[in-house]
Structures are given as C-alpha cells and as structure tokens.
C-alpha positions in Angstrom: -16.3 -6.7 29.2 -19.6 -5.9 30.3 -19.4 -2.0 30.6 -18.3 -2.4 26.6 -21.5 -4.5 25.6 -23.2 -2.2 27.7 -21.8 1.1 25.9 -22.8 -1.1 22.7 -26.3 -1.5 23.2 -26.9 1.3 24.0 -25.3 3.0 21.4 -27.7 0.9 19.1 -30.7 1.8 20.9 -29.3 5.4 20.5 -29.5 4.6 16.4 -32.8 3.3 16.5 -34.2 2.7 13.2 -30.9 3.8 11.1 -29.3 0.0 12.2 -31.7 -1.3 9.2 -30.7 1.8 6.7 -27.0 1.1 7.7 -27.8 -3.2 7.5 -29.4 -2.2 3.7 -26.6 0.5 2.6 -23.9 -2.3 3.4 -26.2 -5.0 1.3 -26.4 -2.7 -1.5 -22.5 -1.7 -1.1 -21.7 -5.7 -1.2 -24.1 -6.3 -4.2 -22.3 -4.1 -6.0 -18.8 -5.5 -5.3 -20.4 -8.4 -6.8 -20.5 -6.9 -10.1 -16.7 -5.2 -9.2 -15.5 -8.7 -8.8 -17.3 -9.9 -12.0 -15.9 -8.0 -14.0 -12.3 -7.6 -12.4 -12.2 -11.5 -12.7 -13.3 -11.6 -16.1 -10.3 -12.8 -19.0 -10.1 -9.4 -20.0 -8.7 -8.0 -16.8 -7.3 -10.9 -15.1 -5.1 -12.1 -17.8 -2.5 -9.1 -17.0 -3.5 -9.0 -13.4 -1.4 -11.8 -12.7 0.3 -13.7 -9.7 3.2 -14.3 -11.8 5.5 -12.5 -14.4 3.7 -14.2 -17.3 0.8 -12.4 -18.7 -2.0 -14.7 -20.0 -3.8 -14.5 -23.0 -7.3 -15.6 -25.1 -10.9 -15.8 -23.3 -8.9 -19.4 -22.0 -6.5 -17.5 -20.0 -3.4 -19.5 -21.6 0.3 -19.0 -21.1 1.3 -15.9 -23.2 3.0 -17.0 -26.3 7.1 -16.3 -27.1 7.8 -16.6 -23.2 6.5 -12.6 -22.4 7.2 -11.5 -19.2 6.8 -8.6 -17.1 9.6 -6.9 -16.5 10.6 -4.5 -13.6 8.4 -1.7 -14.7 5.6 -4.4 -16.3 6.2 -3.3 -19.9 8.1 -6.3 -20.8 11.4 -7.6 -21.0 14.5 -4.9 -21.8 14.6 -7.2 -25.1 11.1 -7.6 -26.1 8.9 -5.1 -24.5 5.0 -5.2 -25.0 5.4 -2.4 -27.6 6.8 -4.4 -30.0 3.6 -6.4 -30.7 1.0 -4.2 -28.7 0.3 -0.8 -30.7 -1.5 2.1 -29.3 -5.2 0.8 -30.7 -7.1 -2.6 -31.8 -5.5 -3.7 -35.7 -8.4 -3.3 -38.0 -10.7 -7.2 -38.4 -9.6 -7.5 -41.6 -6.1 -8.7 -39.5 -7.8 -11.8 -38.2 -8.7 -12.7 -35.1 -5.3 -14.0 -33.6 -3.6 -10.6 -34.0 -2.0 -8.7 -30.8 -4.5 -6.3 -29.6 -3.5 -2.6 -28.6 -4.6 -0.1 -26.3 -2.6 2.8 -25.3 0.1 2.4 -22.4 -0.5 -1.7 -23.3 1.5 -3.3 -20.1 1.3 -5.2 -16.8 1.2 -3.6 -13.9 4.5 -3.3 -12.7 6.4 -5.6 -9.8 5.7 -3.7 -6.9 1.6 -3.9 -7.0 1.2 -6.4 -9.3 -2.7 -6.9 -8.5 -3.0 -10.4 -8.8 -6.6 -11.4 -8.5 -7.1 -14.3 -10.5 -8.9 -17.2 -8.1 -9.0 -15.1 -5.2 -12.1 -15.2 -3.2 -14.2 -12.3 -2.8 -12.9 -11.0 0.4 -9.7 -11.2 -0.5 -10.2 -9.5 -3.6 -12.0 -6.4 -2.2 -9.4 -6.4 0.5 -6.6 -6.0 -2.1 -8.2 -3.2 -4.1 -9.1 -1.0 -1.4 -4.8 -1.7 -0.2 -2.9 1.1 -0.9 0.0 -0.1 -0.3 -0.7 -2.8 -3.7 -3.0 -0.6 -6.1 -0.3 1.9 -6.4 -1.0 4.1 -3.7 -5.0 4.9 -5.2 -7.7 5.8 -2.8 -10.9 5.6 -3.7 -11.5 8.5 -6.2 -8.2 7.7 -8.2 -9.5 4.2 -8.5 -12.8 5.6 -9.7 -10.7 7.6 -12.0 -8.9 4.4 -13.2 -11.6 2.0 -13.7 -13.4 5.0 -15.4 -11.1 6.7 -17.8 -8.1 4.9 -18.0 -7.6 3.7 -22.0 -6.1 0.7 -21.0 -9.0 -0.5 -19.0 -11.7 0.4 -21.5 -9.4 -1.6 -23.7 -11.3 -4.1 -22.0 -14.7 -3.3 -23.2 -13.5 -2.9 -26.7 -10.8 -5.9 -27.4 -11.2 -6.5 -30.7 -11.8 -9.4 -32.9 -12.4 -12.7 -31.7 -12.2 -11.5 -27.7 -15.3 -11.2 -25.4 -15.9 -8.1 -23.8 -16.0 -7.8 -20.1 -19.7 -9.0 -19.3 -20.5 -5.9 -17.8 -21.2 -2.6 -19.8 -18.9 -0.3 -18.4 -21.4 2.7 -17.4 -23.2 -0.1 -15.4 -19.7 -0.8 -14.1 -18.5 2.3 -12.8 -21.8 3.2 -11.1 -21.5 -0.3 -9.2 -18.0 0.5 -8.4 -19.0 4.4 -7.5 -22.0 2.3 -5.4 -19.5 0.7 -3.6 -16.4 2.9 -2.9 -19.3 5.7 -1.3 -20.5 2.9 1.2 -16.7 2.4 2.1 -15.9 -0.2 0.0 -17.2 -2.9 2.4 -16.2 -6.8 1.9 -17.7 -9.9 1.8 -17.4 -12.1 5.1 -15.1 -15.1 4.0 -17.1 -17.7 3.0 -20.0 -16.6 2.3 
C-alpha cells in the first residue's frame, strides 16, 4: 500500500504544474456536460428517449395519445407505425398547433438501446452516453456525428408550432458536446 502511494506522489511531483491544467481541462469538460445534460433532458429529446415503450409528448411530457408504442425496431407498432401520423418534415402553422410533427426517420430508438434518460442524475446520464453497449455501439465521433447532423435530432431545434425548442442553440451545443467528448467525456461525481 505504501510503495503505491509512494509511486503516486511521485508521479505528481513528476507533473508539476500540469495537475492544475489537467484539474481546469476536467472543470471545463464537466461544465460542458452541463449544457449536454440540459439539453438531452429537455422535452424535446427526452420525450422519445424513454424508460418505457410509450413515447411522450407536449413541452408536459404526457402519455402519447392512441396508446403509441415502440415496437421492436422503435418505429411503432406493426399496426400503427410512427409513419402514419409522423411525415418526413413539420406540417405548415397554418395546421394548428396540435398537429403531429415530422422529421425524417421520425421514431424511438429501438429496444435494444433505448437511451432512457429522463430523471437520471447527471452521472448516470453521462455514464450511459459514453456506453456502447446502449448508444448503439457509437464512440465518440459517431456521437458527434449524431448530435450534429442527424435530421431527427435537429428536429429538435426546429419542432414546429406550439413546441419549445431545445434551450440551447445547437452550434453552442455541439461545441459543448465536442468540449466534452475531447476531454474524455468525464462525469459528474454522484451527488454533486
């Protein structure tokens, strides 16, 4: 025990003044996860990134209407898939404000990473996007590439009448998320 804290001071005497640089990367790295978290918690992504197989829906997060489900590939049920009310882009306003939104490829993700986030603490939710094994196999650049240029996800900036956008804009977003995933994607200490 004490030849290892031995080896570990003195590999931080070896660092010198980097300990502080790598103490403020980290701080930066976890500030920007704040902003990740913000806006992956927000109604617009949450309400299909669900625990269940019942998407939600409105800025209140309510039980989707006409019992919607998942299904196996999170398109819907064989008899009522997302396509039947979900077109490929936003109905013009003139529609009203209660009509189904679009976006292209409009559908949960499917059963085996479902990506359930909603109420999850911070360090759980940084834990689970960095998991390949429930993000559908995406390291960190094909996340980058998702959050960045996926339609479906800047769907979320851009949901039509009578939603609120994510409260991020999305440049500001992706840079945070960029931020983050180049420091390693660090996560919050639980509790904190």
């Amino acid at each position: 025990m004490k030849r290892h804290l031995l080896l570990g001071t003195v590999i931080l005497l070896g660092l010198g003044g980097y300990t502080s640089d790598l103490f403020a990367d980290d701080q930066e790295a976890l500030k920007a996860f704040g902003t990740v978290q913000k806006v992956f918690q927000s109604p617009r992504c949450q309400n299909c990134h669900i625990p269940g197989d019942s998407p939600l829906q409105f800025d209140a997060g309510i039980p989707h209407a006409m019992n919607v489900v998942r299904g196996m590939d999170g398109k819907g049920a064989a008899g009522l898939p997302c396509a039947t009310c979900h077109a490929e882009n936003n109905p013009p306003a003139s529609y009203g404000p209660h009509t189904p939104p679009g976006a292209p490829h409009w559908s949960l993700p499917p059963t085996v990473h479902k990506m359930a986030w909603i109420g999850l603490p911070a360090d759980r939710l940084c834990a689970m996007i960095k998991d390949r094994a429930s993000n559908g196999d995406r390291d960190f650049a094909a996340l980058i590439k998702h959050v960045s240029e996926d339609k479906l996800v800047l769907w979320g900036w851009n949901p039509g009448a009578g939603r609120q956008p994510v409260p991020v804009p999305h440049d500001i977003f992706v840079t945070q998320f960029k931020l983050w995933a180049d420091a390693g994607g660090p996560c919050p200490v639980a509790g904190s």
